[in-house]
N, C-alpha and C positions, 0 to 999 in steps of 0.2 A: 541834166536830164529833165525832159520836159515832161509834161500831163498835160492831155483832153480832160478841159473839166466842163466844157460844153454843155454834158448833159445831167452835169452835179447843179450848174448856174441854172440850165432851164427848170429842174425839179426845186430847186429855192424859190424862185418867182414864181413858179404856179404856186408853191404854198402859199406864199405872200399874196399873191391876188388872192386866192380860197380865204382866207384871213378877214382879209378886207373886204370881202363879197358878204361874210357873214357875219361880222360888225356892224355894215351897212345894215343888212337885215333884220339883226336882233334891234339895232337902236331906231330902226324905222318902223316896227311890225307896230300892228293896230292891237295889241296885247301886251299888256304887261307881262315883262319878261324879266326874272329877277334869279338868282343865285346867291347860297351859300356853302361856306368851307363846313367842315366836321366840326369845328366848333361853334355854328352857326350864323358866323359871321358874313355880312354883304360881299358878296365878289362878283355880283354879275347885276345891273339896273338899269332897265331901258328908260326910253323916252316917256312909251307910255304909264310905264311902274308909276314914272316921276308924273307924269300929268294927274292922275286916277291918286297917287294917294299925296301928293301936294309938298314931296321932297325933292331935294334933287341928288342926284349920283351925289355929287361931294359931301352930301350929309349924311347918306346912309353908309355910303363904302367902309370895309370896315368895323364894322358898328354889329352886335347884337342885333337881328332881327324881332327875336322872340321878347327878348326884353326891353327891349328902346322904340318900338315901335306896333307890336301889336294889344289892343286893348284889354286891360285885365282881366276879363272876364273869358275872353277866349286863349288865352294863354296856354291855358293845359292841354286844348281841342290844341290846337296850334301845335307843339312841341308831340302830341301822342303822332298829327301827319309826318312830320318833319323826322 
């Protein structure tokens, strides 16, 4: 017994291009664009994050933001946004 999965295959690829449409976006945009988990941890670091504060994705990903990265004096302003 066969299946039309025709229109299963078409709704995966539009996801996969949407994906990749918004990738492009986030790692291109003229803004730092940065993301973290509940634990505060790096999951999201564009290009420009990386230009403007002088890291690159592989160093922060991962990583405490709050702690490893922003300066001790604003730390508490920091974590009271976050």
């Amino acid at each position: 017994v066969g299946q039309d999965i025709t229109e299963r295959k078409l709704a995966e690829e539009e996801r996969e291009r949407v994906a990749t449409d918004l990738r492009a976006l986030i790692d291109t945009a003229n803004a730092p664009i940065f993301g973290i988990d509940q634990n505060g941890l790096v999951n999201e670091w564009n290009n420009k994050a990386a230009d403007i504060s002088g890291y690159t994705q592989d160093e922060v990903m991962g990583r405490n933001l709050v702690e490893q990265f922003i300066a001790p004096e604003n730390k508490t302003a920091v974590k009271t946004v976050l």
